[in-house]
C-alpha positions in Angstrom: 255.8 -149.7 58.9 254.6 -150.9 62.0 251.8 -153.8 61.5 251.5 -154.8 65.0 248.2 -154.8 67.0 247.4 -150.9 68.2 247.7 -150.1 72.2 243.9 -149.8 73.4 244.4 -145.8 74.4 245.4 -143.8 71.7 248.1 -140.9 72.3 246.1 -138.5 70.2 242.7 -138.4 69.8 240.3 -136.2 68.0 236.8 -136.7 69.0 234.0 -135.1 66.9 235.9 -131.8 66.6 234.5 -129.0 64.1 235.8 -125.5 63.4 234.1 -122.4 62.0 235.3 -119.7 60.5 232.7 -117.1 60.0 229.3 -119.6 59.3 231.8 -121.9 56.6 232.7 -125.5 58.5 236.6 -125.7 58.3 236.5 -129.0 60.1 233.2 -130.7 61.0 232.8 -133.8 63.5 235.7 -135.4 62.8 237.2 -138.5 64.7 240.7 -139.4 64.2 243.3 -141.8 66.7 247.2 -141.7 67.0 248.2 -144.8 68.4 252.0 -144.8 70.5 255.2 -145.9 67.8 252.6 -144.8 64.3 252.7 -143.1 61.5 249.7 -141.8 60.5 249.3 -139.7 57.0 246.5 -136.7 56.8 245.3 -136.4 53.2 242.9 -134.7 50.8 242.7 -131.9 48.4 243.7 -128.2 49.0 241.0 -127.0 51.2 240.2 -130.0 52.8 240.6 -128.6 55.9 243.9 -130.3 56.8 245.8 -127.4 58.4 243.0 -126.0 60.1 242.6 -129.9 62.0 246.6 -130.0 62.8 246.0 -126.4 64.4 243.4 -127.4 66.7 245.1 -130.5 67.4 248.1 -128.8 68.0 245.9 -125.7 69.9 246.7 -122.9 68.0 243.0 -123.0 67.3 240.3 -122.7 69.3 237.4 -125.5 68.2 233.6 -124.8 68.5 232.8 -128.5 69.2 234.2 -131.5 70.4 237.3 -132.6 72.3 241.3 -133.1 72.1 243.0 -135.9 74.0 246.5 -136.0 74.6 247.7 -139.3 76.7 244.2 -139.6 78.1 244.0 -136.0 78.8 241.1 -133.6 77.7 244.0 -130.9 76.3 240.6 -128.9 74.6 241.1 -125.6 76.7 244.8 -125.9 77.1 247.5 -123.5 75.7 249.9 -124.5 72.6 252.9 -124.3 75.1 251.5 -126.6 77.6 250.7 -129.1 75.2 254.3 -128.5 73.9 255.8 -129.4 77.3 252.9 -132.1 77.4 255.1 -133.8 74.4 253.4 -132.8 71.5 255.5 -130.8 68.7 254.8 -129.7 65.2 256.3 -128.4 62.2 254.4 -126.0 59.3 254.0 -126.0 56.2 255.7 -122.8 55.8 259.6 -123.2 57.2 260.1 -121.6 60.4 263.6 -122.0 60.9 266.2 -119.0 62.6 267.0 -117.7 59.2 269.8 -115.1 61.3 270.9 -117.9 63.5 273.2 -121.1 63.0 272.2 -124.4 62.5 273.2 -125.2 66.1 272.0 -121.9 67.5 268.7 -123.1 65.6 268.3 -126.1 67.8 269.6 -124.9 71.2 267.2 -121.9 70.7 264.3 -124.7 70.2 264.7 -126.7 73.5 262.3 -125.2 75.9 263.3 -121.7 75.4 262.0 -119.8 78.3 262.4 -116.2 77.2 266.1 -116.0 78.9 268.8 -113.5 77.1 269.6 -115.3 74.3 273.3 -114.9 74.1 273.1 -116.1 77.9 271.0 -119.2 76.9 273.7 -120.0 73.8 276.1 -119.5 77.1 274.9 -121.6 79.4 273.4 -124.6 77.5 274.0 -127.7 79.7 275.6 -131.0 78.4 272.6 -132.8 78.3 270.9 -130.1 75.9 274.5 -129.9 73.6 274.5 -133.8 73.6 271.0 -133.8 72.2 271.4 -131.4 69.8 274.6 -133.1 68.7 272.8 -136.3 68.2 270.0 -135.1 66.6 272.1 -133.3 63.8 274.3 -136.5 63.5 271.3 -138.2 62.9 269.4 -135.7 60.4 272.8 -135.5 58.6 273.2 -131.8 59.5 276.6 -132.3 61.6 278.7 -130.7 58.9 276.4 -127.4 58.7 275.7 -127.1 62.3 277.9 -123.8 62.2 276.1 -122.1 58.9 273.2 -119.9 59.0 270.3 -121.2 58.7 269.1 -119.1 55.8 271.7 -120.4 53.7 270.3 -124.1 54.0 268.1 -125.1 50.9 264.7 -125.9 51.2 265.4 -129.4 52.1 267.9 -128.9 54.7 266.0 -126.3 56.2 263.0 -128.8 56.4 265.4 -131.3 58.5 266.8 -128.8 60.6 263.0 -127.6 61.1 262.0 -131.4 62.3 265.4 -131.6 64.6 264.4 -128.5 66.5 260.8 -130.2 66.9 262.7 -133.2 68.5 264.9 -130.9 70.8 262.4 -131.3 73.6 262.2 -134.7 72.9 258.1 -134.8 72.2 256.1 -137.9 72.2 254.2 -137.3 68.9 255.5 -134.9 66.4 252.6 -133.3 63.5 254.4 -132.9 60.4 252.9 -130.3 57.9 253.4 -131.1 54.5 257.4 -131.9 54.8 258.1 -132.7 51.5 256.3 -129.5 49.9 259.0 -127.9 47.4 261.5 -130.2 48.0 263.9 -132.0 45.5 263.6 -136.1 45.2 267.2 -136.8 46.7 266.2 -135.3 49.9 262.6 -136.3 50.3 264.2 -140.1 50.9 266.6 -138.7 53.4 263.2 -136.8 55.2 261.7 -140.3 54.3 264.8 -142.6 55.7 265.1 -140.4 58.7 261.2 -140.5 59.7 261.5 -144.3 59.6 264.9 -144.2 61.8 262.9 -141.7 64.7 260.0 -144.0 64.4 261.5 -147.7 64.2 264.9 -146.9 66.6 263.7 -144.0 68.6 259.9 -144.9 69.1 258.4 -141.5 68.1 254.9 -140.9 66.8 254.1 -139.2 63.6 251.1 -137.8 62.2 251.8 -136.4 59.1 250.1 -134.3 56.4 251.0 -134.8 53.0 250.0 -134.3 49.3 252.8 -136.8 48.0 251.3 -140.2 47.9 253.9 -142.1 47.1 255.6 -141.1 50.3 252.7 -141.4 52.4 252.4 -144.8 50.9 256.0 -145.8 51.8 255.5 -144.2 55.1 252.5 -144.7 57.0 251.0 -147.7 58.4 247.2 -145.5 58.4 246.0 -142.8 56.3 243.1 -140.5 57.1 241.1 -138.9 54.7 239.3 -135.0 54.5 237.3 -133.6 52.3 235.5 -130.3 52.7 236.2 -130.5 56.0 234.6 -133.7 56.8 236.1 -137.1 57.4 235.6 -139.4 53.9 237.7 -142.1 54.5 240.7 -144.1 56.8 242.6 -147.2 56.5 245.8 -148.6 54.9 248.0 -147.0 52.1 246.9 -149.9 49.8 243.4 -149.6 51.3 243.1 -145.6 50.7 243.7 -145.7 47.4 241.6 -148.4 46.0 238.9 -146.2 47.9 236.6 -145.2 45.0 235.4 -141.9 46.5 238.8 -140.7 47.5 239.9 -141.0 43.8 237.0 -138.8 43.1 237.6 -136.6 45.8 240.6 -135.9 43.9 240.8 -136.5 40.4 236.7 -135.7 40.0 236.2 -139.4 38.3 
């Protein structure tokens, strides 16, 4: 984890954002701050409004208050696609992976696609875009599946191969939705190891939600806090749980 002194700008920044949904506050006022070369967990219980906060961070949702910064920009009004090209990617909690296409076709597919013939853009893929993709799937351990379907993957695999076609177009900050949901122990490290390796050797920024503690705890140098849509807590791993109201956020005690 990274324990020296935060840059003074942050790369992300939510300020006072709330989201409704019908008169029911999804996300209400809430301030949160990515800092360049962090990892930053997003907790709470289900319904905590979690998703609904990567989404407008991410701009897949309009918000009905506040602002979005993205490296000192006011991103609030602008399209998920330029904020993609901006440098921000994201993952979901539900795969979306090519489950027809290859593991390679999977990550050339992912790198700024812009709505050429596909079998033209499988074609035509310059060096630079094979070399990244070659990289990327050295380092995520997918090398030796690079030439399966997709669909055939298990969950696991599918995750990593999900997180290598977020880092095709080589984003600044990457928003990680729930990576380690339904997936078995053995490869939660790998997800785990390889996080560490993009964040400690590569200098990527991660802001990641999460409902495994233990690997938010090994992870993260800051964790945020929701509950019912409000923000109820932030600080260290160690700090966040010792945090008697976030223990009865979620145990009820």
């Amino acid at each position: 984890m990274n324990h020296s002194p935060l840059p003074t700008l942050p790369l992300l920044e939510a300020q006072q954002v709330s989201k409704y949904f019908g008169g029911l506050a999804a996300v209400k006022q809430v301030d949160i701050a990515i800092y360049p070369g962090e990892i930053v967990g997003l907790v709470g219980p289900n319904g905590s409004g979690k998703t609904t906060l990567f989404n407008c961070l991410s701009r897949l949702e309009s918000i009905n208050q506040g602002r979005i910064i993205f490296r000192g920009r006011d991103i609030t009004n602008t399209r998920p696609y330029q904020v993609a090209r901006m440098g921000l990617s994201r993952t979901f909690q539900k795969l979306r992976v090519y489950r027809q296409m290859t593991v390679w076709e999977n990550m050339l597919v992912s790198h700024q696609w812009r709505g050429e013939n596909l079998l033209t853009l499988f074609q035509s893929s310059d060096r630079k875009t094979s070399k990244r993709a070659r990289e990327l799937l050295e380092l995520l351990k997918l090398s030796p599946l690079k030439n399966e379907y997709a669909g055939n993957l298990s969950g696991g695999q599918q995750r990593l191969l999900e997180i290598g076609m977020a880092l095709m177009p080589d984003p600044e900050i990457i928003l990680l939705d729930e990576a380690t949901s339904g997936i078995n122990p053995t490869l939660i490290e790998t997800i785990k190891d390889r996080i560490l390796l993009l964040n400690r050797e590569y200098h990527k920024t991660f802001l990641a939600i999460e409902h495994n503690i233990n690997f938010i705890s090994d992870l993260c140098d800051r964790v945020y806090v929701l509950n019912q849509g409000e923000k109820l807590a932030e600080g260290t791993p160690t700090e966040i749980q010792a945090n008697d109201a976030v223990v009865e956020a979620y145990f009820g005690t």
